[in-house]
TILONU-75562 format. One record per residue: residue number from 1; residue in three letters; x, y, z of N, C-alpha, C, O in turn. Coordinates in steps of 0.001 Angstrom, whole numbers, plus 500000, padded with zeros to 6 digits. Each point is the difference from the previous one (the first is absolute). Layout:
<nodes>
<resi->NUM; resn->ala; nX->X; nY->Y; nZ->Z; caX->X; caY->Y; caZ->Z; cX->X; cY->Y; cZ->Z; oX->X; oY->Y; oZ->Z>
...
</nodes>
This chain:
<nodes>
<resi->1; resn->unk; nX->302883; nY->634685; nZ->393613; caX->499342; caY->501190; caZ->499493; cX->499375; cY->499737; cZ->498642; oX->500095; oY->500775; oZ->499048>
<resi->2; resn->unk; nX->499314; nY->498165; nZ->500944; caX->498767; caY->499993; caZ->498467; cX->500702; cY->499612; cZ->498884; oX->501042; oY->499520; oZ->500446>
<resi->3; resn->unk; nX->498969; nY->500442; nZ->498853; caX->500719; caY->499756; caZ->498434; cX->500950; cY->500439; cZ->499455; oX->500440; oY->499427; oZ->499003>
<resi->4; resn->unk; nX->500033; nY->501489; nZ->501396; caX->501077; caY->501069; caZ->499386; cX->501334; cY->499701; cZ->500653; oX->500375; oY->499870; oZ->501165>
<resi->5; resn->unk; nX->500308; nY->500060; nZ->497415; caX->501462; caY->499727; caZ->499388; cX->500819; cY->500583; cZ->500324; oX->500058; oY->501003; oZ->499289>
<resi->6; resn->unk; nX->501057; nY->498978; nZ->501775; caX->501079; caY->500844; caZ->500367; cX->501012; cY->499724; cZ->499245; oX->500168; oY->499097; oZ->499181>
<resi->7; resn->unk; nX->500473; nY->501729; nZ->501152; caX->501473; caY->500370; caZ->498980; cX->500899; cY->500122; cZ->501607; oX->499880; oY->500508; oZ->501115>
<resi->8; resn->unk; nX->501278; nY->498441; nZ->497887; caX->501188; caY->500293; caZ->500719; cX->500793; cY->501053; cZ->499916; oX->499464; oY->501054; oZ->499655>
<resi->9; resn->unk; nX->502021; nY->498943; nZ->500638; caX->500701; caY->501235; caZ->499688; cX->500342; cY->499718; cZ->498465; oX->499981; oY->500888; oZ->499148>
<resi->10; resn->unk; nX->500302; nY->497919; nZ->500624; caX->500867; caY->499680; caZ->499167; cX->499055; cY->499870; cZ->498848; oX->500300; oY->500383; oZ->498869>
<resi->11; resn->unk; nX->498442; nY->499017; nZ->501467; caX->499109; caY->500077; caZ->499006; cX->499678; cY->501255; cZ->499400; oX->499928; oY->500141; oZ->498780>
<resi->12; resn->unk; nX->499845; nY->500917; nZ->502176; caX->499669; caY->501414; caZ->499798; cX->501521; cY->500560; cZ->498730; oX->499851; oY->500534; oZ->498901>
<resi->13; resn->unk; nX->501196; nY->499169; nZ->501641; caX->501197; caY->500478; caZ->499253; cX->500141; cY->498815; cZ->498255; oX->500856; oY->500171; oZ->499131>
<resi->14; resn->unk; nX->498394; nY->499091; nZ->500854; caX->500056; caY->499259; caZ->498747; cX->498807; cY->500834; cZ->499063; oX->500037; oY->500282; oZ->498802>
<resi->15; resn->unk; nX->498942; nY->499984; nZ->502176; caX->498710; caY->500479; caZ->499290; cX->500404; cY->501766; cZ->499588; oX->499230; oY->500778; oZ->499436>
<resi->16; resn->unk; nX->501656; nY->499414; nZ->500860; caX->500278; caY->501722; caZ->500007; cX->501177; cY->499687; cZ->498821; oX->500069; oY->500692; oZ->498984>
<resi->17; resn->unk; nX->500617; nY->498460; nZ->501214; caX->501431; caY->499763; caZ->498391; cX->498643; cY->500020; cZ->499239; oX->499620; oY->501136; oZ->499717>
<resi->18; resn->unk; nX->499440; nY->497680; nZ->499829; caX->499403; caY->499956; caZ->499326; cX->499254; cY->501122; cZ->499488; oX->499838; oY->500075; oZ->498782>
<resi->19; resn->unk; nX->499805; nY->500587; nZ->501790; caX->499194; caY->501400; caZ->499924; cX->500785; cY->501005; cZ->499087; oX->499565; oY->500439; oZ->498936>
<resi->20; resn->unk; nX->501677; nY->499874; nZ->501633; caX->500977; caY->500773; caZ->499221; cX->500723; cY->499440; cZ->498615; oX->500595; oY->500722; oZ->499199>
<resi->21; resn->unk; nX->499225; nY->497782; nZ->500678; caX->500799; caY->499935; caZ->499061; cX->499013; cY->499488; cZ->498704; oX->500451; oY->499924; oZ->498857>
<resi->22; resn->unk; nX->497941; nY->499689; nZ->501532; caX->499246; caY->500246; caZ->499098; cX->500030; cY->499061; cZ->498835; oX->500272; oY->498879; oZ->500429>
<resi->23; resn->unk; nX->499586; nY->501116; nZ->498475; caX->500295; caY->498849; caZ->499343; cX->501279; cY->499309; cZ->500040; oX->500088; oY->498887; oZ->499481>
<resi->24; resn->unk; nX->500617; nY->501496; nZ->500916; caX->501608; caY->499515; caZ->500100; cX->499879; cY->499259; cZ->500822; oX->501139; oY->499533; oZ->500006>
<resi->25; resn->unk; nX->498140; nY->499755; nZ->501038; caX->500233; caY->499359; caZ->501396; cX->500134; cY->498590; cZ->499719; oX->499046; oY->499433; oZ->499469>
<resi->26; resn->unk; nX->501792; nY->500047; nZ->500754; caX->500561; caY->498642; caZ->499843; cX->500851; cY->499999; cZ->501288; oX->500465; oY->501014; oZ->500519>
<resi->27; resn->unk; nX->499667; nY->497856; nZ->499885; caX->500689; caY->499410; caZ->501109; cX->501128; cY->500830; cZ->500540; oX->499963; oY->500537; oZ->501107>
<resi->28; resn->unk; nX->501512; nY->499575; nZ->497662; caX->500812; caY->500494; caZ->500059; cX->500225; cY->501594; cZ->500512; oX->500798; oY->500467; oZ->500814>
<resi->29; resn->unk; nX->497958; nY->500289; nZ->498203; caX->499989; caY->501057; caZ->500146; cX->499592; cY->500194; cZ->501100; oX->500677; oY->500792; oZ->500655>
<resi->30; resn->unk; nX->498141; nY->498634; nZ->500002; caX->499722; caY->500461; caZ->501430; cX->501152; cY->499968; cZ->501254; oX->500237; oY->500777; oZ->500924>
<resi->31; resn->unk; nX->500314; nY->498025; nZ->498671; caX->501391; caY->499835; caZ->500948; cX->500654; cY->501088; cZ->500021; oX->500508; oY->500343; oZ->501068>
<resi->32; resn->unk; nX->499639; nY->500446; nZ->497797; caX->501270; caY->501094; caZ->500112; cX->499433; cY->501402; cZ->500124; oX->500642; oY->501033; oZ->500187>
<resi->33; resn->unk; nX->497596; nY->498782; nZ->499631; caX->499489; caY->501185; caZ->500399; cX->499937; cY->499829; cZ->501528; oX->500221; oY->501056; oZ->500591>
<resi->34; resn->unk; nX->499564; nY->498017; nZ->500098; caX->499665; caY->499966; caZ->501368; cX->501786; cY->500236; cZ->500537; oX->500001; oY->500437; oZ->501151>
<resi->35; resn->unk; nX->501054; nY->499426; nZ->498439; caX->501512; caY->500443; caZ->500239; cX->500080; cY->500958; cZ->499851; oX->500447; oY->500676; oZ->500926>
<resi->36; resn->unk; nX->499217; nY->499892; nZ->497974; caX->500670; caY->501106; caZ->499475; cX->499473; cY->501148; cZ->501321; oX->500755; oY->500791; oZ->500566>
<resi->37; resn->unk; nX->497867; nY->499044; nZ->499694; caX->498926; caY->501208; caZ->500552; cX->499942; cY->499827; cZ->501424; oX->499646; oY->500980; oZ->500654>
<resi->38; resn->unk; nX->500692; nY->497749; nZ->500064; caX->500366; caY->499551; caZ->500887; cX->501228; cY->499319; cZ->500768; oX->499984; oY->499423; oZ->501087>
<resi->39; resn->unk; nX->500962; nY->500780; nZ->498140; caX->501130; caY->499270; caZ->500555; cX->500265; cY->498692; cZ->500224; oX->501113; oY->499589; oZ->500328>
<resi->40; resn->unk; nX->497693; nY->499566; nZ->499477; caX->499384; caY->499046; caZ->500938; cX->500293; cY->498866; cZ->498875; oX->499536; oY->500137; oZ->498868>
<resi->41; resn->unk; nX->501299; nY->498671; nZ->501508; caX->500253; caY->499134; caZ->498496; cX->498577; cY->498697; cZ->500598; oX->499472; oY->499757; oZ->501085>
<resi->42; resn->unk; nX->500414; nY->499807; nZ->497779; caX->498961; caY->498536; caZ->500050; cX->500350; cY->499427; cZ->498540; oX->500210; oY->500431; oZ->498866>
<resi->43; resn->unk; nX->499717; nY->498091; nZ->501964; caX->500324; caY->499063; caZ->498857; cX->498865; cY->499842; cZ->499061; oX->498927; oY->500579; oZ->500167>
<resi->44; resn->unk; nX->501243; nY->498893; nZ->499176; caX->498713; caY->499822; caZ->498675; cX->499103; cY->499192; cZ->500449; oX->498787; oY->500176; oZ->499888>
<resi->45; resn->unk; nX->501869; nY->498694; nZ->500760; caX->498703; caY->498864; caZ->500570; cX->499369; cY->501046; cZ->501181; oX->498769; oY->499996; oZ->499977>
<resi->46; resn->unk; nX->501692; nY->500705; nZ->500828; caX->498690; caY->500789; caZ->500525; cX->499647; cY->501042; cZ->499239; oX->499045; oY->500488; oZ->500604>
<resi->47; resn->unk; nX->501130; nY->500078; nZ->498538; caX->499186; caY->500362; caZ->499087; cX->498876; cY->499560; cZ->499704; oX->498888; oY->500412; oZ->500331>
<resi->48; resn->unk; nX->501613; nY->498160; nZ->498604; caX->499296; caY->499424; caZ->499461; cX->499005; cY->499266; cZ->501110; oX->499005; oY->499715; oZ->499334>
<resi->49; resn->unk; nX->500850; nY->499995; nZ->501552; caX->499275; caY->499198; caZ->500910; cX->498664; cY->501321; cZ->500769; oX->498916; oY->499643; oZ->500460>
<resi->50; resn->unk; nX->501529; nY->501709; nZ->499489; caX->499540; caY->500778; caZ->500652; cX->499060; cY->500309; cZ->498432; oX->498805; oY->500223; oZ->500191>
<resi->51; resn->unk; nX->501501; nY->499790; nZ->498857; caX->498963; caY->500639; caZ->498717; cX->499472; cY->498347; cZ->499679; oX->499627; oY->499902; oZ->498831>
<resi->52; resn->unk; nX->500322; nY->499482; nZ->501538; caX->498987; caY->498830; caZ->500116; cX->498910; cY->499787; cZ->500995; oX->498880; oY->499514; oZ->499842>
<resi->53; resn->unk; nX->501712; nY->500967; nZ->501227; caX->499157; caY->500102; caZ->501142; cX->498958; cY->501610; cZ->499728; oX->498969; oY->500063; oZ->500669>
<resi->54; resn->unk; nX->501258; nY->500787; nZ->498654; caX->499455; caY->501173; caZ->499689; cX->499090; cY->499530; cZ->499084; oX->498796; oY->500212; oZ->500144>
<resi->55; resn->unk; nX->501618; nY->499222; nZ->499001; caX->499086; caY->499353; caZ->498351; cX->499434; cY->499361; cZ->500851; oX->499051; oY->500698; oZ->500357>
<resi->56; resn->unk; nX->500956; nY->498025; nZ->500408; caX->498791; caY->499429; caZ->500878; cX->498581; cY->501037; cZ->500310; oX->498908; oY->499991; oZ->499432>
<resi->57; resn->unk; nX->501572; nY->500839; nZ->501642; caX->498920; caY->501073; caZ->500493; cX->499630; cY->500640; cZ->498726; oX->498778; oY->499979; oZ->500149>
<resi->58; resn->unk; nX->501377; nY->500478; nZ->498906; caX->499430; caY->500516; caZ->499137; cX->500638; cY->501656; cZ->499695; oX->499344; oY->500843; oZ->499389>
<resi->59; resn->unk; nX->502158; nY->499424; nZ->501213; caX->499780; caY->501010; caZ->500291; cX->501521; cY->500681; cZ->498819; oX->500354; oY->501175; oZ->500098>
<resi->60; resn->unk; nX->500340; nY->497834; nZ->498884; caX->500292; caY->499605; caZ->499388; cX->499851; cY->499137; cZ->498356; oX->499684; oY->498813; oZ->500076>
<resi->61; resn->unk; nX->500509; nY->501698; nZ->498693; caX->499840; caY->499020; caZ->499170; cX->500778; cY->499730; cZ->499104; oX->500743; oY->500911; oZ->499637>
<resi->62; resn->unk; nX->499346; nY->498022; nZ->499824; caX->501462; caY->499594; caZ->499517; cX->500072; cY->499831; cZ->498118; oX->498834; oY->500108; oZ->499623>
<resi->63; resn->unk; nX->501878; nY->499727; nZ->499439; caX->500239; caY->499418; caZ->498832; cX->501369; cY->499891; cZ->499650; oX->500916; oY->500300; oZ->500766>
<resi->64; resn->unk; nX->499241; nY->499235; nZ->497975; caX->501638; caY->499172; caZ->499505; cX->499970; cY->500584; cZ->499126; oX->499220; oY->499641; oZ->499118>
<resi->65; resn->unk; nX->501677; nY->501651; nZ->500658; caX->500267; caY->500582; caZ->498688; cX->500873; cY->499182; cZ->498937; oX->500195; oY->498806; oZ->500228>
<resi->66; resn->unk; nX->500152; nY->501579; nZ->499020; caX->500113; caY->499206; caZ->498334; cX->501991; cY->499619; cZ->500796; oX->500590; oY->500530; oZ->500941>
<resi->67; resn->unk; nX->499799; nY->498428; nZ->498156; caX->501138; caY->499488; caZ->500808; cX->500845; cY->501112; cZ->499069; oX->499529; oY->500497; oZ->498977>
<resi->68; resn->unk; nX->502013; nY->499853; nZ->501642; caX->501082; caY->500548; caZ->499427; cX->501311; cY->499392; cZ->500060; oX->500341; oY->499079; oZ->500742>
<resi->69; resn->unk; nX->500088; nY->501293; nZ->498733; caX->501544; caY->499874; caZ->499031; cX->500973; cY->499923; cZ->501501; oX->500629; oY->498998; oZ->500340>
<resi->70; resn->unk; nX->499317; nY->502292; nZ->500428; caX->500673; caY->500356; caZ->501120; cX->499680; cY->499199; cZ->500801; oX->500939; oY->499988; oZ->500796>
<resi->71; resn->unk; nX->498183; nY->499173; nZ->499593; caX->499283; caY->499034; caZ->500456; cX->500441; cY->498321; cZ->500081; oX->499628; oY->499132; oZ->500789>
<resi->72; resn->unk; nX->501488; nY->500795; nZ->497848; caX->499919; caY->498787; caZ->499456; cX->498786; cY->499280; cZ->499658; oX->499906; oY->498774; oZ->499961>
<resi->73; resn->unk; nX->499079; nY->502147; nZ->499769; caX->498765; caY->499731; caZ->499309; cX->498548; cY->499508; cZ->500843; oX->498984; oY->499457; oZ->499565>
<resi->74; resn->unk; nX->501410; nY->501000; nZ->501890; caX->498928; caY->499960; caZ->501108; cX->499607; cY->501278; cZ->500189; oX->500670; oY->501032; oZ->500035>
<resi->75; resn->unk; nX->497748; nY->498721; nZ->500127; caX->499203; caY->500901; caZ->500364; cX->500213; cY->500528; cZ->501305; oX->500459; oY->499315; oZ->500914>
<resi->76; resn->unk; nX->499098; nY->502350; nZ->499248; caX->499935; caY->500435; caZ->501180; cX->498535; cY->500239; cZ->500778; oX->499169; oY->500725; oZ->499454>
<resi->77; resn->unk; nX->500588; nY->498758; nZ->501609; caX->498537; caY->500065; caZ->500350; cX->499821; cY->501573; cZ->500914; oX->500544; oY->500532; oZ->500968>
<resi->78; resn->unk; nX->498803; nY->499661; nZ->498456; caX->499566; caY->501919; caZ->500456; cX->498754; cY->499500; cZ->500433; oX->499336; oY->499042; oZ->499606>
<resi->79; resn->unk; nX->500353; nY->502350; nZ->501871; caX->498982; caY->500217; caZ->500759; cX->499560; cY->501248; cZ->500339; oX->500734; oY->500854; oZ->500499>
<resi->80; resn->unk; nX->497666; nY->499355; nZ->499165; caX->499720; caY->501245; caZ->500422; cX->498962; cY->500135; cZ->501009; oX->499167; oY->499149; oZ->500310>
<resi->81; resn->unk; nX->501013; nY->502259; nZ->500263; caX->499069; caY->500068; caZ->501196; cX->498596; cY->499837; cZ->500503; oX->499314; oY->501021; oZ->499944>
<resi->82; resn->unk; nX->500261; nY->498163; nZ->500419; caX->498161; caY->500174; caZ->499301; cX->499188; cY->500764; cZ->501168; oX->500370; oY->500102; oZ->501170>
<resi->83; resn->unk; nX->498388; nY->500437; nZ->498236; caX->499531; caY->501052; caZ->501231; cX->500179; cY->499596; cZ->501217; oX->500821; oY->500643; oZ->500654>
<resi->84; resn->unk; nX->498437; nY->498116; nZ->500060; caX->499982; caY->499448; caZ->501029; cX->501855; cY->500050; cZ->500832; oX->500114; oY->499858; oZ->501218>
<resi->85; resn->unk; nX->500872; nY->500313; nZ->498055; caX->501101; caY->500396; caZ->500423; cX->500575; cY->500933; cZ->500397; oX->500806; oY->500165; oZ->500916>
<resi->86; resn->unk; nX->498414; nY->500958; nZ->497792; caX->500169; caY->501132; caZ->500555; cX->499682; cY->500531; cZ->500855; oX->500637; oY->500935; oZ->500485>
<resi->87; resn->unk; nX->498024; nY->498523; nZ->500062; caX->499109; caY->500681; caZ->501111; cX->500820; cY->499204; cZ->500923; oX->500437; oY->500737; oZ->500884>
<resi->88; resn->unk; nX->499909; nY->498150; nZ->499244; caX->500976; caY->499808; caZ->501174; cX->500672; cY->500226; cZ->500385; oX->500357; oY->499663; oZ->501129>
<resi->89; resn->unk; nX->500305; nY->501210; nZ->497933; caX->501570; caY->501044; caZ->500154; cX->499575; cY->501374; cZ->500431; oX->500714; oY->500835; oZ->500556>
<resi->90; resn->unk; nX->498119; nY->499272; nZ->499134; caX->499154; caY->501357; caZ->500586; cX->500001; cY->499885; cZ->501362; oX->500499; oY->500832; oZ->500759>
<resi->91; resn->unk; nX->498646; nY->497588; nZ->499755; caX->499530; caY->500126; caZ->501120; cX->500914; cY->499756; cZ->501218; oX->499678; oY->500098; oZ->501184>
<resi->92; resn->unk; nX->501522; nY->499564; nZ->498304; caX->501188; caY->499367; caZ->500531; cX->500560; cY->501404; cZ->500589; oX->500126; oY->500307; oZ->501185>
<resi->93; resn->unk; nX->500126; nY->500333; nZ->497852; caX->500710; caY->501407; caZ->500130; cX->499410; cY->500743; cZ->500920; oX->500672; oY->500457; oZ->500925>
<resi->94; resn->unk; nX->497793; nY->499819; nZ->498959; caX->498836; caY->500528; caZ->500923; cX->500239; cY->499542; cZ->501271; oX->499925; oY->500844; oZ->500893>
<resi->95; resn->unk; nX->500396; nY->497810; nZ->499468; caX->500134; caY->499463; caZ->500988; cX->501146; cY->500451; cZ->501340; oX->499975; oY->500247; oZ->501206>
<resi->96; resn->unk; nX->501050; nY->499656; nZ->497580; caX->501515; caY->500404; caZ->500704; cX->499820; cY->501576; cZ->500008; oX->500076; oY->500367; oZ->501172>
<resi->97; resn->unk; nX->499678; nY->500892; nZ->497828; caX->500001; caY->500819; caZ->500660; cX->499150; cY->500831; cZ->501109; oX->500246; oY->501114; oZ->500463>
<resi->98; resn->unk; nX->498556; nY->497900; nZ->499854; caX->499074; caY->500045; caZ->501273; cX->500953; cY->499347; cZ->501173; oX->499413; oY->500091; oZ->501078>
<resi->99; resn->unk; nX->501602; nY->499412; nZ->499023; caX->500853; caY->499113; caZ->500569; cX->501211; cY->501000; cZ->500601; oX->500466; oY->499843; oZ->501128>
<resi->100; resn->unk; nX->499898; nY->501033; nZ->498100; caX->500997; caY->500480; caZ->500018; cX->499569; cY->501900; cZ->500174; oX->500746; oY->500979; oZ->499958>
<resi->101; resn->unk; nX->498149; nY->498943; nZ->500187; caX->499387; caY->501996; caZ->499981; cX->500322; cY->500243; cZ->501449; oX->499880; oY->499169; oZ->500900>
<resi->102; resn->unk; nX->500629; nY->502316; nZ->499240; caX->500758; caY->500151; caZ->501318; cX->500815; cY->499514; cZ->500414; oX->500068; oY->500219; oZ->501209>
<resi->103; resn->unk; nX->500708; nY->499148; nZ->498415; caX->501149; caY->498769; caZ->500544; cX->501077; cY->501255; cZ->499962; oX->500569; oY->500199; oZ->501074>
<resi->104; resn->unk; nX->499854; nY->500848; nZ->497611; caX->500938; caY->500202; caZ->499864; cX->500664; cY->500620; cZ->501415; oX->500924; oY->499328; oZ->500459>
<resi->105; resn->unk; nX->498805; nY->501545; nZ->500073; caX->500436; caY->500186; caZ->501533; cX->501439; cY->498647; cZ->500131; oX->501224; oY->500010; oZ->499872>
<resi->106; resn->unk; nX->497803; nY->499053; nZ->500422; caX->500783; caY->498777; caZ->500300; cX->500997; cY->499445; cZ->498969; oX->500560; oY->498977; oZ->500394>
<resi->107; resn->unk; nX->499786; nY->501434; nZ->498421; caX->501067; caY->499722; caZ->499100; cX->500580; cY->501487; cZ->499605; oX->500460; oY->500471; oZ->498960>
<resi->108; resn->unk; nX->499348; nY->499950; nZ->502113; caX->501304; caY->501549; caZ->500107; cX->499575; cY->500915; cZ->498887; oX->500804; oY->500920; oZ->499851>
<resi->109; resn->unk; nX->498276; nY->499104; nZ->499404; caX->499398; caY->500548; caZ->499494; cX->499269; cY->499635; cZ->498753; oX->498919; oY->500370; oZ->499543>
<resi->110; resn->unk; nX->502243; nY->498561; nZ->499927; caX->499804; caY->499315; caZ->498264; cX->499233; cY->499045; cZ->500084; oX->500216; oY->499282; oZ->500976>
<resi->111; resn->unk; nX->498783; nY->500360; nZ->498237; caX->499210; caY->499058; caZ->499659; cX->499723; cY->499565; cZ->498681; oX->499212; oY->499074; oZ->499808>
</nodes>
């Protein structure tokens, strides 16, 4: 289907921590936003491997804030959402709830 960038589940749920947690988004934090809001645990290397693969497409961007104390004096690398991401989280969403309209019948009522 032409050029355009799909989103996984998991990608979609890294790009949505990121979204909510806004300048705060660093590795860690996304891990425990994607737990906390989902139940759902992931290790850091898929984290980290999934916001590399996002920074690839463009849909993602990254920097190394100043190192800290709490840190033992390593930097934390923060990422924020860039349009082209957002619209993928748009079109992603658009997608699934064209996917899922009328269904409820079939999930007893809840959707």
């Amino acid at each position: 289907m032409g050029s355009r960038k799909y989103l996984g589940e998991f990608e979609q749920l890294v790009l949505l921590a990121i979204l909510r947690l806004r300048s705060n988004a660093y590795g860690l934090a996304i891990r425990m936003e994607i737990k906390d809001r989902t139940n759902r645990t992931a290790s850091l290397g898929a984290i980290y491997t999934t916001l590399e693969r996002l920074e690839a497409k463009g849909f993602v961007s990254s920097w190394t804030g100043d190192p800290t104390p709490e840190r033992g004096g390593r930097a934390k690398k923060f990422f924020k959402l860039e349009a082209s991401g957002q619209l993928a989280l748009q079109e992603a969403q658009a997608v699934s709830a064209g996917m899922t309209a009328g269904l409820a019948p079939l999930f007893g009522g809840a959707q």
